[in-house]
N, C-alpha and C positions, 0 to 999 in steps of 0.2 A: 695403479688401481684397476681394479676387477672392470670391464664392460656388464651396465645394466642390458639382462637380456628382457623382454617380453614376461618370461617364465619368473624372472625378480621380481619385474613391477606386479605380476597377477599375485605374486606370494606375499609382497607386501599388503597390496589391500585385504588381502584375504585376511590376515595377519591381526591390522587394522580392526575390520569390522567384527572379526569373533572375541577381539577381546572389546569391541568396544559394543557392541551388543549383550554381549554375556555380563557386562557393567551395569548396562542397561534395564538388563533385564529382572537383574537381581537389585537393585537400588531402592528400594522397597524394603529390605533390609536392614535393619542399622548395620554394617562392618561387617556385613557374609557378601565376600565378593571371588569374582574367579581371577580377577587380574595379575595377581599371583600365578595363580596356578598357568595363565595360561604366557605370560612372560618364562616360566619355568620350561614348561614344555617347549615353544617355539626358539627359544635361547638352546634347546639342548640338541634340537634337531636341525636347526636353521641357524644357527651360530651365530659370525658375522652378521647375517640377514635381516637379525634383530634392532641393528643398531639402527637404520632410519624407522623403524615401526615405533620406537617409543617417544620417539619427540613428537612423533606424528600426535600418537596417542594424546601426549600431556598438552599439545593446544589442540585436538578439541576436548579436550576436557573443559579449558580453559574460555573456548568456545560457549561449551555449551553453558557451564557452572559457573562462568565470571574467574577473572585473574585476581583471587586475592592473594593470603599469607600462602593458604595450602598448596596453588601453586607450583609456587617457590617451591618446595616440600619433595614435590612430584618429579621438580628438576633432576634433583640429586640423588632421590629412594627409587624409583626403579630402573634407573641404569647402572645404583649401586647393585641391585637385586640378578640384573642379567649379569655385573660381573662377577657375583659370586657364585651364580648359579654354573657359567662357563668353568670359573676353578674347579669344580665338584665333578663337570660335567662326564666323568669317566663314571661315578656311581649311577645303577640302575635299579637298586634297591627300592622297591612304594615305600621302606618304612623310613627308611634314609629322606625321601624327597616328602614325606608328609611330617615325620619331624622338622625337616629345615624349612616347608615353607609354614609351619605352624610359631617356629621361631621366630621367624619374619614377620609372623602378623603378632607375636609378644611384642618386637621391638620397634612395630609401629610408629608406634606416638612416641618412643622414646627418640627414634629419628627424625619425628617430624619437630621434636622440641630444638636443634639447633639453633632455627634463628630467633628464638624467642633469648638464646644468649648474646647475642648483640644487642639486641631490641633493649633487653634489661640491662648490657651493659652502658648503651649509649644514654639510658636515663640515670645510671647510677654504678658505675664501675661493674671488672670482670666478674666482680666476687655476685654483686647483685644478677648479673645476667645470669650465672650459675642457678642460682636461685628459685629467678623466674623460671626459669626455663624445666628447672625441676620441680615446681610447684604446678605449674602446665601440662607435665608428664604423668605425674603422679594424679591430676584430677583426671584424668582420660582412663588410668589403666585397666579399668572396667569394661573400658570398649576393645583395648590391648586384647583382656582376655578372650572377648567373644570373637576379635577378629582371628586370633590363634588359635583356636577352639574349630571354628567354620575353616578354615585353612586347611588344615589337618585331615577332616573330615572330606570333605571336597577333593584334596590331592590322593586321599587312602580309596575314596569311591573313583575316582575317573582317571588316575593314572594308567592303571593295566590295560585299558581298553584304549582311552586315548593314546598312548604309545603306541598300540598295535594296531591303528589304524593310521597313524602318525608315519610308521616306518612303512609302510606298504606304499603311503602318498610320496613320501619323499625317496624312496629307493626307486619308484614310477618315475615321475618327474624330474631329480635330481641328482640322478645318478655315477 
């Protein structure tokens, strides 16, 4: 394993606090959020460096918002989201990465409905938790939309400049 240098730990909180301000700041919002975008970014340019920033992130989320279902939710969806984002990670397309993170906020709630299939299976068989869980999915998908919608929008306005301000810090720093 890699030596944490100085320059890790500063990248970390940096990491931390822009996406956990930029959360912050937009929470006001119903489902227009950057944390996407900015898992996206930081996963593409900081690769590895991503992986202790998000568990960081999801307790104090967890912190601040209380430890319920959602959570759990946050465990699984955005360290799914940096490994897919790493797969892709050779596309530099804006149109490519505001497609896939607008994708992302469609399959939202579709993601976060997994454990409502235990939940309904443990009250009443697999077939019931299917159910539930797609009865759960489908009441939200109006929030799917808007957070896919904001996603898009967001990745297509600050990709190009955050890249390029992205690659000049980290070619500095991390070279």
């Amino acid at each position: 394993m890699k030596k944490l240098t100085v320059k890790d730990i500063t990248l970390f909180a940096m990491m931390l606090a822009i996406i956990e301000v930029s959360k912050l700041a937009l929470s006001f919002l119903p489902n227009i959020e950057l944390t996407t975008f900015w898992i996206i970014i930081f996963t593409l340019f900081f690769k590895e460096r991503i992986i202790p920033v998000i568990p960081a992130f999801i307790l104090i989320e967890g912190v601040i918002y209380g430890f319920g279902l959602w959570w759990f939710m946050y465990l699984y969806i955005w360290p799914f989201l940096a490994l897919i984002t790493y797969l892709f990670r050779k596309n530099k397309s804006v149109i490519f990465w505001s497609v896939f993170s607008s994708v992302f906020g469609f399959l939202f709630g579709f993601l976060c409905s997994f454990p409502y299939i235990i939940i309904g299976a443990l009250e009443g068989g697999f077939k019931n938790g299917i159910t539930y869980a797609f009865s759960w999915w489908v009441a939200g998908i109006s929030w799917d939309i808007v957070h896919g919608v904001g996603n898009f929008f967001l990745m297509l306005a600050m990709y190009v400049p955050i890249t390029k301000v992205t690659e000049k810090l980290s070619a500095k720093f991390f070279s």
